[in-house]
C-alpha positions in Angstrom: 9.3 24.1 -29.3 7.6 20.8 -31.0 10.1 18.8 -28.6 9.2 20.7 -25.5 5.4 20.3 -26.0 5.4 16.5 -26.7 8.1 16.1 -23.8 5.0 17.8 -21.1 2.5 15.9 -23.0 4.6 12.6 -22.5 4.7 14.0 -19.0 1.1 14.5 -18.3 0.4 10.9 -19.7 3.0 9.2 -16.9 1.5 11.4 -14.4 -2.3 10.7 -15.9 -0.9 6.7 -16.1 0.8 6.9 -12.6 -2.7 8.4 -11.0 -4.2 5.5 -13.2 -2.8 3.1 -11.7 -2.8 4.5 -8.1 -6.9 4.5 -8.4 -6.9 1.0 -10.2 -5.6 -0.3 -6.7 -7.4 1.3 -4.3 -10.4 0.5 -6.2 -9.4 -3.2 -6.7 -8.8 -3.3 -2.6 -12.4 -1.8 -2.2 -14.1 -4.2 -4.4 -12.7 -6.6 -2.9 -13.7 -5.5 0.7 -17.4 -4.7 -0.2 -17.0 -8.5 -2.2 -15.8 -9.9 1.1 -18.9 -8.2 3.0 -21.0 -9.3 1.2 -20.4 -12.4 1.1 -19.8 -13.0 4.3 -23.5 -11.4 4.8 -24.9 -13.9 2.3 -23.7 -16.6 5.2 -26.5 -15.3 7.0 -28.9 -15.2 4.2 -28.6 -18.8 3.7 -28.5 -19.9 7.3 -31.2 -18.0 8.9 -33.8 -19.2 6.4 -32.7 -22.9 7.1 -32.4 -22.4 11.1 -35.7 -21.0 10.8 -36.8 -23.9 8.9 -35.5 -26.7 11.6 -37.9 -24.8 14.2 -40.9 -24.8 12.0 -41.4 -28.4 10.6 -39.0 -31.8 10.2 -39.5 -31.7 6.4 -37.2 -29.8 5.3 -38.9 -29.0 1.6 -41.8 -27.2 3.4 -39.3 -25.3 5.7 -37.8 -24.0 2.2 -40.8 -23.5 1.2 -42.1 -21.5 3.9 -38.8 -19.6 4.2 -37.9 -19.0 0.7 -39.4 -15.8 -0.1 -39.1 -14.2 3.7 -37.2 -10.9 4.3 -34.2 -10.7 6.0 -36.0 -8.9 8.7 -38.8 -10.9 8.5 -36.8 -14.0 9.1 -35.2 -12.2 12.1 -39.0 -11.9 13.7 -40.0 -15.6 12.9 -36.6 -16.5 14.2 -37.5 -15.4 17.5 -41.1 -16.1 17.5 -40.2 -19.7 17.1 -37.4 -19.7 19.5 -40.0 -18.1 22.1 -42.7 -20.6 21.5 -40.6 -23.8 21.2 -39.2 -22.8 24.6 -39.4 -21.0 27.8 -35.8 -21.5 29.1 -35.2 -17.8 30.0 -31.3 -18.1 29.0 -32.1 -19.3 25.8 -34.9 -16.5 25.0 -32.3 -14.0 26.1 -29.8 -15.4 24.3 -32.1 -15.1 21.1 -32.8 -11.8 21.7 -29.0 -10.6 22.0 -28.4 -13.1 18.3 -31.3 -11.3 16.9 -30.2 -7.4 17.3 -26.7 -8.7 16.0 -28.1 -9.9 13.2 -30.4 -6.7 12.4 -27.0 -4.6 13.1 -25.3 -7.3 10.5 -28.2 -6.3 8.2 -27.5 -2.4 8.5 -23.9 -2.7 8.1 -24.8 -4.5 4.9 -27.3 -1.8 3.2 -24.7 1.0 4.6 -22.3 -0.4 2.6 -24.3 -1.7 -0.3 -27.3 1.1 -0.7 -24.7 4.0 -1.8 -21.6 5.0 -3.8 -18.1 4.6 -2.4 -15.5 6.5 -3.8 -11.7 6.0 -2.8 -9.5 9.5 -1.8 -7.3 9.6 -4.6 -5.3 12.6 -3.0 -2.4 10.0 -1.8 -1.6 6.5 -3.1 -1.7 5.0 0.5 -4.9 6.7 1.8 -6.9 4.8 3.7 -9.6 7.6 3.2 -13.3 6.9 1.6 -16.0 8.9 1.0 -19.9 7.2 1.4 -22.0 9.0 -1.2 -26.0 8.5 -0.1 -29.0 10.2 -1.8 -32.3 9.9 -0.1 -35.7 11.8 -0.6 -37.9 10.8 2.4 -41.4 12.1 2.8 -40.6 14.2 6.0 -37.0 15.7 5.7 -36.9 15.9 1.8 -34.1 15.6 -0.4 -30.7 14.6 1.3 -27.2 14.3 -0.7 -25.1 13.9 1.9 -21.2 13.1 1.4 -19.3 11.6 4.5 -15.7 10.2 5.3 -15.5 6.6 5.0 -12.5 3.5 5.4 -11.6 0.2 4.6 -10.8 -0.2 8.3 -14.1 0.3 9.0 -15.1 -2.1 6.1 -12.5 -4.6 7.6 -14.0 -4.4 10.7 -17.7 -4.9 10.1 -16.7 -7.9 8.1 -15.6 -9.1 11.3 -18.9 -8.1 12.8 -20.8 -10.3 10.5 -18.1 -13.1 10.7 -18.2 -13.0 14.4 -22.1 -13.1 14.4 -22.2 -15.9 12.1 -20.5 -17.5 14.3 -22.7 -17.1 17.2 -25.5 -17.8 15.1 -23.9 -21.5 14.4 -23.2 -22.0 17.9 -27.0 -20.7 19.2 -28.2 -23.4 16.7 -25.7 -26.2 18.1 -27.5 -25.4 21.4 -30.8 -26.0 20.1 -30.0 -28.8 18.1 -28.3 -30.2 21.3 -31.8 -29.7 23.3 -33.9 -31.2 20.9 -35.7 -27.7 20.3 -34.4 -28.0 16.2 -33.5 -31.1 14.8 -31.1 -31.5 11.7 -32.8 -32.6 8.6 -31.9 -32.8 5.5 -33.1 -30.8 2.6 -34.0 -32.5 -0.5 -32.8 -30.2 -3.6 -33.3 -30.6 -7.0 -30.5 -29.5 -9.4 -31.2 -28.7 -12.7 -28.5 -28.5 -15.1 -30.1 -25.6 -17.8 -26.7 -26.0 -20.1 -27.2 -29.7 -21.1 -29.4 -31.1 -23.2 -31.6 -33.6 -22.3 
């Protein structure tokens, strides 16, 4: 009887173990696509700032400085602003205003995925199945817990979204660099090294 009992024991541990391992997986997979997102998002973070800098002066140390501590969204609005009152080529303002709602969708897609809890299915060792956990407490439709299906396709593909858009982002820059409506300059940076002593 001893036997028997540490035999299903020793049995519930592989199963516990093989489980384990299953989860360890899938969870290492969607670290690495939120990782991936997310840093293909910070792309953006670091590009719209400076793009936005080119439009507003030539010294690139006040453009930082004028950026730096701008929103996302923000930067989106004086993206455009610029755009609009460094030009009045209609293809170009159009073109900005198509750039500019990719970029707010690339934002979204980034607090979707970032402003919740994703938990992997661990009903099947191959599921492709998530589920996006969101709690919210707004002043008009009150408390919210709202569980929904969720997959790394879906991940995959808005990383291809923000990829894509970062793309077209570089090339609507290229254009405006090309017409003399933002000139390249350089930014001066100052690196400080905290870890040796001076």
């Amino acid at each position: 009887m001893g036997r028997g009992f540490e035999l299903l024991v020793t049995r519930q541990n592989v199963i516990f173990l093989r489980t384990s391992l299953l989860m360890n997986q899938a969870n290492t997979r969607l670290l690495l696509c939120v990782g991936t997102l997310c840093a293909s998002f910070s792309k953006l973070e670091l590009f719209l700032p400076m793009y936005c800098a080119h439009l507003v002066t030539e010294d690139g140390n006040i453009g930082a400085i004028v950026t730096s501590e701008v929103s996302f969204r923000n930067l989106l609005a004086m993206y455009r602003s610029l755009i609009y009152y460094k030009t009045d080529d209609t293809e170009l303002r159009n073109e900005a205003d198509k750039l500019i709602k990719k970029l707010g969708e690339c934002e979204s897609i980034r607090n979707e995925t970032l402003h919740c809890n994703l938990m992997v299915d661990g009903s099947h060792p191959h599921s492709e199945r998530l589920f996006r956990h969101k709690v919210t407490a707004k002043l008009r439709k009150g408390l919210e817990n709202k569980i929904e299906e969720y997959s790394f396709k879906k991940i995959e593909e808005n990383i291809q979204v923000i990829e894509k858009t970062f793309q077209s982002l570089l090339d609507y820059q290229g254009k405006l660099r090309e017409r003399k409506i933002a000139p390249f300059h350089k930014i001066g940076l100052k690196v400080e090294t905290p870890w040796r002593k001076t």
